[in-house]
Legacy VTK file of the C-alpha trace (Angstrom):
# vtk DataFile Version 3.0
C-alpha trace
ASCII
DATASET POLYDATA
POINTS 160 float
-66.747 -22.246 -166.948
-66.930 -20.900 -170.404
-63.115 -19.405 -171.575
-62.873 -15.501 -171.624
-61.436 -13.899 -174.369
-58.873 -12.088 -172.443
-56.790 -8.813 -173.154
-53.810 -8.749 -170.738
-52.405 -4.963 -170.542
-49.393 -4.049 -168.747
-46.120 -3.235 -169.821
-42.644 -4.577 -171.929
-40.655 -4.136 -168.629
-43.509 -5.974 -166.215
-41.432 -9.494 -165.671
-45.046 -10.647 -164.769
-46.284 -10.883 -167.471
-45.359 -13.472 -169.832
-46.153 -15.797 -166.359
-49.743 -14.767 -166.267
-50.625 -14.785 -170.255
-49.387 -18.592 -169.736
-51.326 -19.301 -166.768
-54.404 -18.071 -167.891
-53.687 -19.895 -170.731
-53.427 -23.095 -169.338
-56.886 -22.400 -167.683
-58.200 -22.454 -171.404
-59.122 -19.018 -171.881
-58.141 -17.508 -175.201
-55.440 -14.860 -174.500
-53.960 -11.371 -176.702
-50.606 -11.101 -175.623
-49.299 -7.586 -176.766
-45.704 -9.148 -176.510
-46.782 -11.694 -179.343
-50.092 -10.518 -181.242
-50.106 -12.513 -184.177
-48.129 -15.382 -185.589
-44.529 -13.636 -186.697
-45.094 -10.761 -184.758
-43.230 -10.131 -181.858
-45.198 -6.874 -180.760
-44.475 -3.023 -181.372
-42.012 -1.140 -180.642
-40.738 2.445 -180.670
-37.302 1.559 -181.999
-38.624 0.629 -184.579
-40.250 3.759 -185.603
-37.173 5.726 -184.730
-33.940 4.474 -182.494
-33.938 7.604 -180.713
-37.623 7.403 -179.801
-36.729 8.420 -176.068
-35.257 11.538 -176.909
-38.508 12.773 -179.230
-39.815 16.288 -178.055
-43.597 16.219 -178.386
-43.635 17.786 -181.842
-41.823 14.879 -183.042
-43.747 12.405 -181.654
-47.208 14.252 -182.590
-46.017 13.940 -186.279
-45.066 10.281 -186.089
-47.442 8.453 -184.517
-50.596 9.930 -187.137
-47.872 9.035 -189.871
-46.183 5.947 -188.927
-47.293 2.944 -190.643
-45.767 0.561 -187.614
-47.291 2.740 -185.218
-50.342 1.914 -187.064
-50.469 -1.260 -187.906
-49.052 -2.032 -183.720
-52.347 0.189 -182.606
-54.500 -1.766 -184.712
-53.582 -5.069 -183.597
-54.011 -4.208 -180.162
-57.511 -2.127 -180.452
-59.195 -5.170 -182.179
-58.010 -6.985 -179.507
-59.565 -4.389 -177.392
-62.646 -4.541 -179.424
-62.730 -8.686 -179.419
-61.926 -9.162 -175.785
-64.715 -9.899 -173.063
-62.359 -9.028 -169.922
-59.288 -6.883 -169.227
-56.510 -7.678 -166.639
-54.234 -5.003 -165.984
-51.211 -5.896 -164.464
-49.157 -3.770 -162.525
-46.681 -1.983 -162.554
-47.307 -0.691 -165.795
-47.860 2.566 -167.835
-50.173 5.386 -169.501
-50.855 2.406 -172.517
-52.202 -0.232 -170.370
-53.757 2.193 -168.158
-56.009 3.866 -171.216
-56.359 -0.103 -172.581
-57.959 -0.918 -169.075
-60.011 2.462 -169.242
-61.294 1.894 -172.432
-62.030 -1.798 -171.579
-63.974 -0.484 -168.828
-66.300 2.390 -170.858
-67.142 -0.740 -173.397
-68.362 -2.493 -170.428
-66.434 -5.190 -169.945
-64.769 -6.903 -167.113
-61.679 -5.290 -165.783
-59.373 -7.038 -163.117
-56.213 -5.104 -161.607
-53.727 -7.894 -160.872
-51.956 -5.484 -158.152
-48.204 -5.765 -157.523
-46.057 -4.403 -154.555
-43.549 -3.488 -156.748
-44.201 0.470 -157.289
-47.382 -0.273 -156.180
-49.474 3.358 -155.672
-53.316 3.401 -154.503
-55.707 4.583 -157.757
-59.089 5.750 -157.217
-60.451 5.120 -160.379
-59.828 1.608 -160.392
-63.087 1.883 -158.665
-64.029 2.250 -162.915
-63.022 -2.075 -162.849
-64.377 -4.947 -161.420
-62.352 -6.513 -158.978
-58.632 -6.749 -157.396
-56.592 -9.864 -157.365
-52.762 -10.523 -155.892
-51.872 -13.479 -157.402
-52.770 -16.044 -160.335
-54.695 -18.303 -157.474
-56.750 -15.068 -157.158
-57.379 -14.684 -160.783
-58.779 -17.987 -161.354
-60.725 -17.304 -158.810
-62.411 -14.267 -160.221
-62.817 -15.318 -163.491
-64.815 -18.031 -162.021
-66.926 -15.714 -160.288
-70.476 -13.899 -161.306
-69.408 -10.560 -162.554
-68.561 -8.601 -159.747
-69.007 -4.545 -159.274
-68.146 -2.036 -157.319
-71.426 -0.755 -157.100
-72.495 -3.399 -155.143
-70.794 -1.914 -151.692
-73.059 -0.524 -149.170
-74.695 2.492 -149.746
-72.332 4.238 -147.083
-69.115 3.215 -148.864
-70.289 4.536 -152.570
-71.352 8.468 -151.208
LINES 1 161
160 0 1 2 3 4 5 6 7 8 9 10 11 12 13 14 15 16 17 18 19 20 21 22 23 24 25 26 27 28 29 30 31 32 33 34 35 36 37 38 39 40 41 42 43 44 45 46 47 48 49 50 51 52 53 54 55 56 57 58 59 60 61 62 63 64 65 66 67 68 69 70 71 72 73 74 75 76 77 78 79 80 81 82 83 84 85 86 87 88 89 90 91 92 93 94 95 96 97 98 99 100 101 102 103 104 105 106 107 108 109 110 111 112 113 114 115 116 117 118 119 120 121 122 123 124 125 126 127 128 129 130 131 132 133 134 135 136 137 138 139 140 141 142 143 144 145 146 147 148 149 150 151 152 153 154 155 156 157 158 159
């Protein structure tokens, strides 16, 4: 098997995560890990654009993330990564971030995996948009080894 260049989107409060950017890791696929993106760089933050970022009204926000500079620089880092990757895993739970990270992944084209969780777990129709569903690590090894799957394949009378 040839190693995937691998976003991993999900969120800072997903315990999960740090877990699977190791495993897949150790299965030799090159991995951005939002939580570390560069050497030095131990991710973005809002705090560090502003302390009180969770009390922001929408004005506020509007105005700082087009004028930001560590807004910028954390969005850039993560859309080359976007832009490099060959496959997206989502894992859950997460939020709107990781969500548009695994919907953009999927309108380039490339492979998109939803690691599911039942922790807040909700059903989502457009992860129909991916390619496949996993439940555990075992799971994703198992379909990044496989062909490229897609939805589209289902019988006829499953996709009307």
């Amino acid at each position: 098997m040839m190693p995937r260049r691998i976003y991993v989107a999900s969120s800072w409060r997903n315990a999960q995560q740090p877990a699977i950017v190791a495993a897949l890791r150790e299965m030799g696929h090159e991995v951005y890990d939002f939580r570390n993106p560069a050497p030095g760089n131990d991710g973005f933050r809002w705090s560090e654009v502003d302390p009180g970022w969770l009390g922001w009204a929408p004005e506020t926000y509007a105005h700082l993330i087009r004028t930001s500079m560590v807004a910028r620089a954390g969005f850039n880092l993560d859309k080359a990564a976007l832009d490099w990757c060959d496959t997206c895993v989502l894992v859950l739970p997460c939020g709107r971030s990781a969500h548009l990270e695994a919907g953009y992944a999927c309108g380039q084209g490339k492979r998109v995996i939803f690691f599911l969780s039942p922790d807040k777990f909700e059903p989502e129709l457009m992860y129909l948009l991916g390619n496949g569903f996993v439940l555990n690590v075992e799971g994703l090894r198992n379909a990044l080894l496989a062909p490229d799957p897609d939805f589209t394949s289902l019988p006829p009378e499953v996709r009307s």
